[in-house]
C-alpha positions as CSV (number, residue, x, y, z in Angstrom):
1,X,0.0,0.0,0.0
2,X,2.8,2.4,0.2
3,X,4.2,4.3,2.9
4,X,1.7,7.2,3.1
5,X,-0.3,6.8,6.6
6,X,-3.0,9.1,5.2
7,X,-4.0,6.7,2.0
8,X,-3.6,3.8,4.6
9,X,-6.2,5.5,6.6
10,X,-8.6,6.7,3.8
11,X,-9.0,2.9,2.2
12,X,-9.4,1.5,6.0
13,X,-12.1,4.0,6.4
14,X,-13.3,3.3,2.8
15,X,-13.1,-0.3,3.5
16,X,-14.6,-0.7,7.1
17,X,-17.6,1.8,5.8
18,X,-18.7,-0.9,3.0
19,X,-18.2,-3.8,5.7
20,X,-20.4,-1.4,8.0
21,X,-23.5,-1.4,5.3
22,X,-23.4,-4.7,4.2
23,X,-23.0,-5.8,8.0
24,X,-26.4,-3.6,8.5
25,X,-28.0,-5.1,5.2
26,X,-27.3,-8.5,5.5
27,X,-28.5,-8.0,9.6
28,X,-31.5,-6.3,8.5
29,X,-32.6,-8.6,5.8
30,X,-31.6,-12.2,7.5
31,X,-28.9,-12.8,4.7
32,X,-25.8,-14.4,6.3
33,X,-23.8,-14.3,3.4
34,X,-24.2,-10.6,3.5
35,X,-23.8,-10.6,7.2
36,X,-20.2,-12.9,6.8
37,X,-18.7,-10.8,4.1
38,X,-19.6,-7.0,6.0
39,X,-17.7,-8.5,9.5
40,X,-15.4,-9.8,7.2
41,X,-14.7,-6.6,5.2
42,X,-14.6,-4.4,8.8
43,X,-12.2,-6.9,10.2
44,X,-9.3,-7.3,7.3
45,X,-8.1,-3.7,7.6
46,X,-8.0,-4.2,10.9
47,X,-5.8,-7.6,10.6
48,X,-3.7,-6.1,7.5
49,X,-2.2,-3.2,9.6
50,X,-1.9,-5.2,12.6
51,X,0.4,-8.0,11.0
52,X,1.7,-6.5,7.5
53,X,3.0,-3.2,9.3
């Protein structure tokens, strides 16, 4: 991803916002496949800059 903390921060932002409203969605609707992907989507940013920085 670079070394600029500010893009870093913008695509985990980015990232963890989809995550947020398919979480929502998928919660909202009873679809687990919706509901797996948006944990999963506000979870990797946080696993990427925890073990690849």
């Amino acid at each position: 991803m670079g070394s600029d903390p500010s893009l870093r921060q913008l695509l985990t932002l980015v990232i963890g916002s989809i995550g947020l409203g398919s979480l929502l969605d998928g919660r909202k609707q009873a679809h687990a496949v919706a509901l797996g992907c948006g944990v999963r989507l506000m979870v990797l940013p946080f696993l990427l800059h925890r073990f690849l920085v």
